[in-house]
Structures are given as C-alpha cells and as structure tokens.
ChimeraX commands (.cxc) that place a marker at each C-alpha (Angstrom):
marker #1 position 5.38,-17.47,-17.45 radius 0.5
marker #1 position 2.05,-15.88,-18.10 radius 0.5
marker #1 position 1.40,-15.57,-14.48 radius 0.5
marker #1 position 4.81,-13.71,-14.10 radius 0.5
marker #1 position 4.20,-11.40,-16.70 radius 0.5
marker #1 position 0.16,-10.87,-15.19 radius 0.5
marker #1 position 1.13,-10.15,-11.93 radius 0.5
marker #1 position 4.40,-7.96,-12.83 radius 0.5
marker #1 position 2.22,-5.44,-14.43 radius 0.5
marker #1 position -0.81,-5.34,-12.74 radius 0.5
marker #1 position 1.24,-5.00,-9.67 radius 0.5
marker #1 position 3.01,-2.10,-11.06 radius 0.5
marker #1 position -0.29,-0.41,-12.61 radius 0.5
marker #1 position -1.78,-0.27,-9.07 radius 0.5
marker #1 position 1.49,0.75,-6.98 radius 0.5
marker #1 position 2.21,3.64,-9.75 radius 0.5
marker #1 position -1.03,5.30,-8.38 radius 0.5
marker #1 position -0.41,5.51,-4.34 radius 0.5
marker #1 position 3.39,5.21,-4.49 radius 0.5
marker #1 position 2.92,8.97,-5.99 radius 0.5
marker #1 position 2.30,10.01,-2.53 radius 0.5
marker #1 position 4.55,7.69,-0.63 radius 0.5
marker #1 position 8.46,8.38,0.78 radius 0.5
marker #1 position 10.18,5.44,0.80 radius 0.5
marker #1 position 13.54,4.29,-0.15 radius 0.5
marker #1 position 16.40,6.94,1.46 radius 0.5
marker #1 position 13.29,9.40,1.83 radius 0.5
marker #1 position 12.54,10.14,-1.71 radius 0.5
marker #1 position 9.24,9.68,-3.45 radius 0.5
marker #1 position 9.59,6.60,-5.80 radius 0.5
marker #1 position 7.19,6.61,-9.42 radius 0.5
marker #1 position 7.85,4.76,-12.59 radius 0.5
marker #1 position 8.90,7.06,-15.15 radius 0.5
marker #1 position 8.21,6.02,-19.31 radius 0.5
marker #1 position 5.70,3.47,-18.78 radius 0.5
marker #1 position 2.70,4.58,-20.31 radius 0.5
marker #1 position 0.99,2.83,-23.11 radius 0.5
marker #1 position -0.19,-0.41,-23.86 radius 0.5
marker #1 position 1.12,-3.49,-21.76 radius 0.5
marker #1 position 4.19,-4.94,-23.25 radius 0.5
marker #1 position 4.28,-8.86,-24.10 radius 0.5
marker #1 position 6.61,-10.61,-22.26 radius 0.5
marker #1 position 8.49,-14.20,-20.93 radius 0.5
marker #1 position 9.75,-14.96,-17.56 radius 0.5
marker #1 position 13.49,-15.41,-17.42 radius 0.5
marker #1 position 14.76,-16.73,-14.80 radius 0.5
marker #1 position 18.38,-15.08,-13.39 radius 0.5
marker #1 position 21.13,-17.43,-15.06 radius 0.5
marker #1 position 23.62,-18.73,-12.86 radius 0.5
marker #1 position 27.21,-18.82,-13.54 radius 0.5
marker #1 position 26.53,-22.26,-15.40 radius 0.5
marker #1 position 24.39,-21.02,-17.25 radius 0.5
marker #1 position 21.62,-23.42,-15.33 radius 0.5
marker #1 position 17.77,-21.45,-15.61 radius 0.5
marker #1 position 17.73,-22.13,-12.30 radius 0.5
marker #1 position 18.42,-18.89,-9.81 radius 0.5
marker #1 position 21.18,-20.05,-7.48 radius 0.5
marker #1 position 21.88,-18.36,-4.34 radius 0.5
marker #1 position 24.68,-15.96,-4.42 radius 0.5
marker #1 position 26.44,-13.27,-2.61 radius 0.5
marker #1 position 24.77,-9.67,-3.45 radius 0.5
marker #1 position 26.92,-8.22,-6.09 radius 0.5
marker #1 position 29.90,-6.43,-5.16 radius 0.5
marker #1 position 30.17,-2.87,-5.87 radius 0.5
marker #1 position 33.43,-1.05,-5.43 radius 0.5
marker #1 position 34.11,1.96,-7.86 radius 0.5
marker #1 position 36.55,4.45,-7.70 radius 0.5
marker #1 position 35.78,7.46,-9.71 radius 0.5
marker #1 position 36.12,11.30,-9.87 radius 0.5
marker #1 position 32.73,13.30,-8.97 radius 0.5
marker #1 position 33.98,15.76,-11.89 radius 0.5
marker #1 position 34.02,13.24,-14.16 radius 0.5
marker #1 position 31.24,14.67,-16.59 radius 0.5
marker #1 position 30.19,11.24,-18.05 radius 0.5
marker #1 position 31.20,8.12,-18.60 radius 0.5
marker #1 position 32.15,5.73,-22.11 radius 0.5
marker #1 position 30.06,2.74,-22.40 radius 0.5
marker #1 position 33.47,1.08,-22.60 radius 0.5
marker #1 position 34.19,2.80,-19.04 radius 0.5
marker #1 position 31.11,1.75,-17.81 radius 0.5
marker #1 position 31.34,-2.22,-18.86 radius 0.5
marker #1 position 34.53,-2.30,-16.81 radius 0.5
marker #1 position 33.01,-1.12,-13.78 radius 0.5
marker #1 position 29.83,-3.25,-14.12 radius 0.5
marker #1 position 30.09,-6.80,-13.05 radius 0.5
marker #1 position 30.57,-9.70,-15.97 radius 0.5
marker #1 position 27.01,-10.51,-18.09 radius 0.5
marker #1 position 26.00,-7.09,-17.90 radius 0.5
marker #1 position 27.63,-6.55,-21.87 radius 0.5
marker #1 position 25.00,-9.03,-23.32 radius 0.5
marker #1 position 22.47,-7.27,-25.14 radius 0.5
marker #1 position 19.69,-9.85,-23.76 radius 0.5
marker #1 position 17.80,-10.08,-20.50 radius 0.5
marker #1 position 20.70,-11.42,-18.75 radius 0.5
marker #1 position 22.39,-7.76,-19.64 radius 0.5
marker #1 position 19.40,-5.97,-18.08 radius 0.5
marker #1 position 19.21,-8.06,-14.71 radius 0.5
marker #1 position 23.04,-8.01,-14.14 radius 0.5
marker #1 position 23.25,-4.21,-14.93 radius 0.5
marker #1 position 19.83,-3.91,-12.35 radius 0.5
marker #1 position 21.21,-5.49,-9.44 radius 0.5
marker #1 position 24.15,-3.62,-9.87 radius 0.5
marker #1 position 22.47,-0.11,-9.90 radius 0.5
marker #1 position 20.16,-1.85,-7.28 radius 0.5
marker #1 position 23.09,-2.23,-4.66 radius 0.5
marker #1 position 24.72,0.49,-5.72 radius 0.5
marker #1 position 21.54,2.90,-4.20 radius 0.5
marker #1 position 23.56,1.61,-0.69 radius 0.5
marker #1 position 26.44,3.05,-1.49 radius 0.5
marker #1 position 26.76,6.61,-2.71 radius 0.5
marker #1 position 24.59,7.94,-0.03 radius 0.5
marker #1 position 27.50,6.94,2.10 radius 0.5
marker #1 position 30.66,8.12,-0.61 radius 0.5
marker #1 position 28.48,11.50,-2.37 radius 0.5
marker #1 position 29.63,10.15,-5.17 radius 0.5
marker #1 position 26.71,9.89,-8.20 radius 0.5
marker #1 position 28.92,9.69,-11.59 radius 0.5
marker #1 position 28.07,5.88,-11.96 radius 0.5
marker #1 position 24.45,6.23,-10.92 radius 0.5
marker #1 position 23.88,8.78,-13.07 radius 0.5
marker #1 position 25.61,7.23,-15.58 radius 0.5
marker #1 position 24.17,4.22,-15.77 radius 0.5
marker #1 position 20.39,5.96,-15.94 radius 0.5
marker #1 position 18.72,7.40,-18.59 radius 0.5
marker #1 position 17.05,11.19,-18.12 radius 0.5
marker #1 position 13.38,9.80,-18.21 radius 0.5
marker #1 position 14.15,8.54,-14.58 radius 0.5
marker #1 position 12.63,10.56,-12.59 radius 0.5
marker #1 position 13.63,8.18,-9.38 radius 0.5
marker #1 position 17.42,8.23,-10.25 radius 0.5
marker #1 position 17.00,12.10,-10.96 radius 0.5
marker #1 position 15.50,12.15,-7.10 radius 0.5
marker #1 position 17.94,10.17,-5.66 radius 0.5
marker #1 position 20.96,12.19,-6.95 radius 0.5
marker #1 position 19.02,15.63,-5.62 radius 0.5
marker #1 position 18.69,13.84,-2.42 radius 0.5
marker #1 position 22.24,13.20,-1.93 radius 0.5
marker #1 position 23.64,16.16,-2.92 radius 0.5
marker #1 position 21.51,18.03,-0.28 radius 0.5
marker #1 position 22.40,16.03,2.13 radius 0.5
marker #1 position 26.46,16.23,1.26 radius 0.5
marker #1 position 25.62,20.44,1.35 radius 0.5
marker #1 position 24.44,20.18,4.46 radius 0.5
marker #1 position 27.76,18.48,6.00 radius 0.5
marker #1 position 26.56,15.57,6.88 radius 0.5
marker #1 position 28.20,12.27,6.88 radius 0.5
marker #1 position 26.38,8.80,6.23 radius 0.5
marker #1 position 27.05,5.50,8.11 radius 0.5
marker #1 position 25.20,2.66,6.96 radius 0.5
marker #1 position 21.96,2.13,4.48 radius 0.5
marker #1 position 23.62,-0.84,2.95 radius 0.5
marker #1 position 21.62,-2.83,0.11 radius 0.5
marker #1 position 21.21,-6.50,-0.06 radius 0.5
marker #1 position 20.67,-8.40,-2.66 radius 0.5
marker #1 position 18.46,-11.91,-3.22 radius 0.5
marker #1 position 19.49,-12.99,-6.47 radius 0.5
marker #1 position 17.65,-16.40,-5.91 radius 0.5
marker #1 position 14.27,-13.93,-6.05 radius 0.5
marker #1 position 15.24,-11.68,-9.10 radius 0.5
marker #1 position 13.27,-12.32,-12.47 radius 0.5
marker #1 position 13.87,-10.63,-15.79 radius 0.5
marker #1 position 11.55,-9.77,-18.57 radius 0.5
marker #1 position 11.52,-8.54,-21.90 radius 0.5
marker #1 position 9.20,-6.78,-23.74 radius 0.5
marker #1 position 8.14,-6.23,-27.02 radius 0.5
marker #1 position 8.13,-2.14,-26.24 radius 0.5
marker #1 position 12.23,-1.96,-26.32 radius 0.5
marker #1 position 12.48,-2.57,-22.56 radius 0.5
marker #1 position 13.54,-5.20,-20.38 radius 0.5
marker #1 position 11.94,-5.35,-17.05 radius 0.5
marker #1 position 13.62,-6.76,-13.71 radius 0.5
marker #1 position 11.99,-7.45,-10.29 radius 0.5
marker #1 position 14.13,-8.02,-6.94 radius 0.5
marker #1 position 14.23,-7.72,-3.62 radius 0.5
marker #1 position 16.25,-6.35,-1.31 radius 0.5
marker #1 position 16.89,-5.98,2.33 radius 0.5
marker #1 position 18.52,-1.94,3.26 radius 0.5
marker #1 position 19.90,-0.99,6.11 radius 0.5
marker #1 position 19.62,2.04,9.14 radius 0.5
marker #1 position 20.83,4.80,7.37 radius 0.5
marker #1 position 22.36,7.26,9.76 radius 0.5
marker #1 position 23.49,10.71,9.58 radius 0.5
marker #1 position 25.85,12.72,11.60 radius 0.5
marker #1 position 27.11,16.21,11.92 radius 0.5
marker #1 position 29.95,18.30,13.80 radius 0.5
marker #1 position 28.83,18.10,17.81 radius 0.5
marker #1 position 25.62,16.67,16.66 radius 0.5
marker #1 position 24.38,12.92,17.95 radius 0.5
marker #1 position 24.06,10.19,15.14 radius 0.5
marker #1 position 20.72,10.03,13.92 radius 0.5
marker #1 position 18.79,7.15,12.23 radius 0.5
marker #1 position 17.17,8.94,9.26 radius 0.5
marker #1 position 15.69,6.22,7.29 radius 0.5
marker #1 position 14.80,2.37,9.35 radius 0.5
marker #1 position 15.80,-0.86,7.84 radius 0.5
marker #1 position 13.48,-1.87,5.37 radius 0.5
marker #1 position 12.69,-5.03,2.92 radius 0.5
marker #1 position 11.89,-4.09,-0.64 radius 0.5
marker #1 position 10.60,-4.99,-3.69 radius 0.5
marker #1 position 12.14,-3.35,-6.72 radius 0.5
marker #1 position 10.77,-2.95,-10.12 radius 0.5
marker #1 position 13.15,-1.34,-12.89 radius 0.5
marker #1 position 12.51,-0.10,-16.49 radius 0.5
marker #1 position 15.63,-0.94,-18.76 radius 0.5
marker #1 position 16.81,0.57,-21.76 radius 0.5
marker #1 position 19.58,-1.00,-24.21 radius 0.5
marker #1 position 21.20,2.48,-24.60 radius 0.5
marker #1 position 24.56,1.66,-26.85 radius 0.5
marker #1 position 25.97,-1.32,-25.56 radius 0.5
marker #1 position 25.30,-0.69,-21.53 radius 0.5
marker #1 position 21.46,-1.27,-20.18 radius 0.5
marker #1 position 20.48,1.54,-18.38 radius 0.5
marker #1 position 17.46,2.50,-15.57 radius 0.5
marker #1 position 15.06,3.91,-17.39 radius 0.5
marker #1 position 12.22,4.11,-14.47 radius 0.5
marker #1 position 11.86,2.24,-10.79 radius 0.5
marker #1 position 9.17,1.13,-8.49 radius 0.5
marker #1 position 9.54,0.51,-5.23 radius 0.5
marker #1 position 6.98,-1.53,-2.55 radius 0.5
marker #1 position 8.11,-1.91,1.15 radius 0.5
marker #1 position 7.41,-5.32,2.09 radius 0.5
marker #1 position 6.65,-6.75,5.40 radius 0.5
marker link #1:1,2 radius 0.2
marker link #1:2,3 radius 0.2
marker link #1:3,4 radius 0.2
marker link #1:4,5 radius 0.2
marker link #1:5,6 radius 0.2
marker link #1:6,7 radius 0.2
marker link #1:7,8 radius 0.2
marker link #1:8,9 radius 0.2
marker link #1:9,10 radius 0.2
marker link #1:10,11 radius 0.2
marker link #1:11,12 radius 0.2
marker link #1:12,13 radius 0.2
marker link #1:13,14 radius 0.2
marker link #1:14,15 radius 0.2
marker link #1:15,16 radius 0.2
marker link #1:16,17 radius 0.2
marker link #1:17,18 radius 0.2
marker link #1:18,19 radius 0.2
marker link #1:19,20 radius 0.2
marker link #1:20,21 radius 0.2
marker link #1:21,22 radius 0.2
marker link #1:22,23 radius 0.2
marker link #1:23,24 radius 0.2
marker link #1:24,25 radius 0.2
marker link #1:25,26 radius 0.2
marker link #1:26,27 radius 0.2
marker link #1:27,28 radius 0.2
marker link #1:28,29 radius 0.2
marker link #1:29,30 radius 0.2
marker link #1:30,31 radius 0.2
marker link #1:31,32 radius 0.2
marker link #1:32,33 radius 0.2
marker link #1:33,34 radius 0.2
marker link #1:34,35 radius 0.2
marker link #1:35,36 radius 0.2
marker link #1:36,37 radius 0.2
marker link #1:37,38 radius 0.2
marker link #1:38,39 radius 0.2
marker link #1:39,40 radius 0.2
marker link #1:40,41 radius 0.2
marker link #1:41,42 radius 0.2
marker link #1:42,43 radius 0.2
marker link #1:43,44 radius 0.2
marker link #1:44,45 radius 0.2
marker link #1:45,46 radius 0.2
marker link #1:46,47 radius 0.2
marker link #1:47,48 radius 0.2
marker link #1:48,49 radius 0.2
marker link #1:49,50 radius 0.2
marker link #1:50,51 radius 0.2
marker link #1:51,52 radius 0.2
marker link #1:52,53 radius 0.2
marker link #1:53,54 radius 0.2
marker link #1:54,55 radius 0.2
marker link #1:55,56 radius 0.2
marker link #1:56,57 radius 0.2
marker link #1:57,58 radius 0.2
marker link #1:58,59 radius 0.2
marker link #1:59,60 radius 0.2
marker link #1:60,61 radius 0.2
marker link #1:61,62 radius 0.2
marker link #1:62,63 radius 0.2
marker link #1:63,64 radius 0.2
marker link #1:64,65 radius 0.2
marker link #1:65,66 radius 0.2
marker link #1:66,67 radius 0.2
marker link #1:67,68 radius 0.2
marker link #1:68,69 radius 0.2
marker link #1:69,70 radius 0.2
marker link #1:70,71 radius 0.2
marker link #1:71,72 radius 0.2
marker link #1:72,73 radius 0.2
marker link #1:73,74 radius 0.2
marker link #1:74,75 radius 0.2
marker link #1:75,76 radius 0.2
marker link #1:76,77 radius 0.2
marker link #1:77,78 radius 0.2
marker link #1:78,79 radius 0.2
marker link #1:79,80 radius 0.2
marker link #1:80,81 radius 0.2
marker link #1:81,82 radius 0.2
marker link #1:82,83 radius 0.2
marker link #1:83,84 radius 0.2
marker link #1:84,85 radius 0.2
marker link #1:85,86 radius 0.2
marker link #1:86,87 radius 0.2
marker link #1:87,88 radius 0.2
marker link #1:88,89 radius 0.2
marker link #1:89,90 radius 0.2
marker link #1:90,91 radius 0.2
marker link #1:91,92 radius 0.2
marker link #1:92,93 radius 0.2
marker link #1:93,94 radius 0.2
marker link #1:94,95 radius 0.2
marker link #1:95,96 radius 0.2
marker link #1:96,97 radius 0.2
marker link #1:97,98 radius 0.2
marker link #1:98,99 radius 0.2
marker link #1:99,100 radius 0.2
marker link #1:100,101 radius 0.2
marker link #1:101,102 radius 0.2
marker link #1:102,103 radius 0.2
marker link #1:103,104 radius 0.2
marker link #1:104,105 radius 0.2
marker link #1:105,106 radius 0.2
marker link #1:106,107 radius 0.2
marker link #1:107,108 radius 0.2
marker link #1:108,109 radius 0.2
marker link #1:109,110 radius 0.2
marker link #1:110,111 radius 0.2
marker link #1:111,112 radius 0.2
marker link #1:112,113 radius 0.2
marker link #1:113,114 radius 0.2
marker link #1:114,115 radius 0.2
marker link #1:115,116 radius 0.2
marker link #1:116,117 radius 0.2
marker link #1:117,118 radius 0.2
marker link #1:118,119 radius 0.2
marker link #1:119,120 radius 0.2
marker link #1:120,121 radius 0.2
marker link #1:121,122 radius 0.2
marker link #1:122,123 radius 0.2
marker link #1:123,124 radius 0.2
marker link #1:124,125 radius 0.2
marker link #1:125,126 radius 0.2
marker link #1:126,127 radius 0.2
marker link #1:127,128 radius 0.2
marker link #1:128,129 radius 0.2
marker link #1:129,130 radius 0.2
marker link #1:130,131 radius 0.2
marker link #1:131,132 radius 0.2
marker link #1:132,133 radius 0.2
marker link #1:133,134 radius 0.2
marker link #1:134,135 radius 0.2
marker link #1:135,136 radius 0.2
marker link #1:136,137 radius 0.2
marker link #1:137,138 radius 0.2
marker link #1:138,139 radius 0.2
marker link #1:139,140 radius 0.2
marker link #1:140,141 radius 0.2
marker link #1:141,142 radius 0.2
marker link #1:142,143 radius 0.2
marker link #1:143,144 radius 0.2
marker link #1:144,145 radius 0.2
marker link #1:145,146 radius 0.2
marker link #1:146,147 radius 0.2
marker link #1:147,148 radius 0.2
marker link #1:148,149 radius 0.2
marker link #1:149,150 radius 0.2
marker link #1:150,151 radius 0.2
marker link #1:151,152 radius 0.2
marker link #1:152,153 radius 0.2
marker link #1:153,154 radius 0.2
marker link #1:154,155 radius 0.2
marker link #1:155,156 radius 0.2
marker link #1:156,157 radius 0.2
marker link #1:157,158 radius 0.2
marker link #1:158,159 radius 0.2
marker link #1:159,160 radius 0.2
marker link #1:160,161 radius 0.2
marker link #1:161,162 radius 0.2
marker link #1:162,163 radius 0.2
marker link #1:163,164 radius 0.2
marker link #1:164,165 radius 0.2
marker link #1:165,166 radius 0.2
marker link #1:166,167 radius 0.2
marker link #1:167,168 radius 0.2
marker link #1:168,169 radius 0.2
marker link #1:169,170 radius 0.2
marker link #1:170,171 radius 0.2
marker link #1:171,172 radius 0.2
marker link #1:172,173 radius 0.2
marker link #1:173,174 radius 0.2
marker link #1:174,175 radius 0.2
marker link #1:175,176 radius 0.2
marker link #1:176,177 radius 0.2
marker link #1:177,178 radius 0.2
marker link #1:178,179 radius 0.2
marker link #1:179,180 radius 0.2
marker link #1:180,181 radius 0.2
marker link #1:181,182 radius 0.2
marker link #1:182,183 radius 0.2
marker link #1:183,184 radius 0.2
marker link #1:184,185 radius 0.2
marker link #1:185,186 radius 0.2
marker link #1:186,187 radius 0.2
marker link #1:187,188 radius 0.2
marker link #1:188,189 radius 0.2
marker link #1:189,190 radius 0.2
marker link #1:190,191 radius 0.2
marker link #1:191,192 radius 0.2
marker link #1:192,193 radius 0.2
marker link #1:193,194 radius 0.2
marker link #1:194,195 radius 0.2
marker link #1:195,196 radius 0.2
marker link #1:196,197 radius 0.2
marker link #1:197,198 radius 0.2
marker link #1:198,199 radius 0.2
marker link #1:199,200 radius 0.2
marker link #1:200,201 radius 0.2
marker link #1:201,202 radius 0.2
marker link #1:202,203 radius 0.2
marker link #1:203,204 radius 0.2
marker link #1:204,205 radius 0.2
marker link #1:205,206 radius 0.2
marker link #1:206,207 radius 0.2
marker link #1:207,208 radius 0.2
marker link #1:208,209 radius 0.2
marker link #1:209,210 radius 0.2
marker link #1:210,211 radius 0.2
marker link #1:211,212 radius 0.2
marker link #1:212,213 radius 0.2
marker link #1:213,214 radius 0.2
marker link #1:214,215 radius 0.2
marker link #1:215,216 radius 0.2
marker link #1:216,217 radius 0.2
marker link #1:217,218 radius 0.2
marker link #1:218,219 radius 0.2
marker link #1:219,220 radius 0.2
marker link #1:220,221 radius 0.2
marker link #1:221,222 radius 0.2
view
C-alpha cells in the first residue's frame, strides 16, 4: 500500500512539470489542476468487483450511452446518478473510481456526438483539463467537422483508487484510445490524433452526492 501511494505521487509531482508543455490526449495540453500543498496520506484500494471480492476482475470497459440536450444548462445530482453506472452513489472510494472510469470513457465519446453537458457536469471548475477539453470540441464542431473514431478503452483489472486525507480521492487507469479522425464537406478523412495507450491520473471531489473530476494527468505509455 505504501508503495502505491509513493509512487502515485511522486509520479504525478514529476509529470505535472513537463506535461505543462506536452499535447497529448485529443490534442489538448493535459496539467493537474488543485493539487498543491502537502502530500495527502493515503491506502491502496483495489477496484471492487461485482462480488465485492478486493480483487480487480477483468471486465468490459464501462458502457457509456447518454442521451441528453446540449441546452440543458446543468444537471441534478439525482440526474446525474441515473446516467452514471451502479457504485458510483457511494460516498467511498468505490464512488470515485466508478464515477472516474466513467468520465474516463466518456473523453471517447463526445468528441464524436459535440455533446459536453455530462462532461461538464460531472467536473468541477478547478479542472482546467475538462475546461480544455470542452474548448477543444466546441472548436472543432464550429469548424464543421465531423468525428469518426477516438474510442476509449478501459482496463479495469489495472485501475487503483485512493483516498486522501485532503478531501480527495485519487484514481489511476489506463486506457487504450483510438485514431481519431476528422472530416469535412469535399475534404479527405484525416487522422488528427494516432492511437495511443495512457495512463490516467484523476483528482476527485465528493461534490453533493456525485464525485466529480476535480484535476487529470495524463502519461502516454509505450
């Protein structure tokens, strides 16, 4: 557990400084946001299966299929907990990694649909990443542009949850995204960001009853 919690934030301290200047992720420029201060205390929690074994078990990346209204100002925390997937109403770790994968996969899919409400939702306003993302997609829905792939995948059986004695809960996955292409009127498909594995850090907030991205951090694997 101790090694976990070492290597979690010593691995974030060091990527916070050159992932400043690095584009990755759907081409925006990933930091952690409301992480300063002293390093929190924490326990390794393993992802808890459906049995509620310790053990992670391998499982299909979450689904996500929401249907809702780009005018739609905001959401209810009641709204939101019927759109997220089941464990992500506990107020515990398991809460935080359920509602993380979620927004995790999630990234895959409103490049494609232009459709933010959730994502937004579902982050607090010290996320500077989730702020970037949403800019990102709306200038690329201005321009006219359709998306065709960028899908997320999800290892569940390499996610870990943390909590910390700061408030937050802290969740580490990886994930596997597809070509994102683009297309416009007469204009050949284009590949505008390559396949790529990741390694996803997220900040999480207990914000009412629905855990919420408060910061991410992002590391291309090989």
């Amino acid at each position: 557990m101790a090694d976990f919690a070492t290597v979690f934030f010593m691995d974030a301290r060091r990527r916070a400084k050159r992932l400043a200047s690095t584009a990755c992720v759907a081409g925006a420029v990933v930091v952690m946001a409301g992480c300063t201060g002293s390093d929190p205390i924490v326990t390794e929690t393993p992802v808890p299966s459906a049995s509620g074994s310790a053990e992670p078990q391998p499982s299909a990346t979450p689904s996500v299929s929401v249907s809702v209204s780009p005018s739609v100002a905001a959401l209810s925390d009641e709204e939101l907990l019927e759109i997220l997937p089941a464990g992500a109403e506990f107020p515990d770790v398991e809460g935080a990694v359920v509602t993380a994968q979620f927004f995790s996969v999630l990234l895959g899919e409103i490049f494609k649909s232009g459709d933010t409400t959730v994502w937004e939702a579902l982050a607090t306003d010290a996320c500077d990443y989730c702020g970037s993302q949403v800019e990102a997609i709306e200038k690329f829905r201005d321009s006219g542009r359709t998306a065709r792939g960028g899908s997320v995948a999800l290892d569940e059986t390499k996610t870990r949850g943390a909590l910390g004695d700061d408030g937050f809960a802290y969740v580490r996955t990886d994930v596997q995204i597809a070509d994102l292409f683009a297309s416009s009127a007469g204009q050949p498909e284009e590949n505008v960001e390559p396949e790529a594995h990741v390694q996803l850090d997220l900040q999480m907030l207990l914000v009412g009853e629905v855990w919420k991205v408060n910061g991410v951090q992002a590391e291309t694997l090989p």
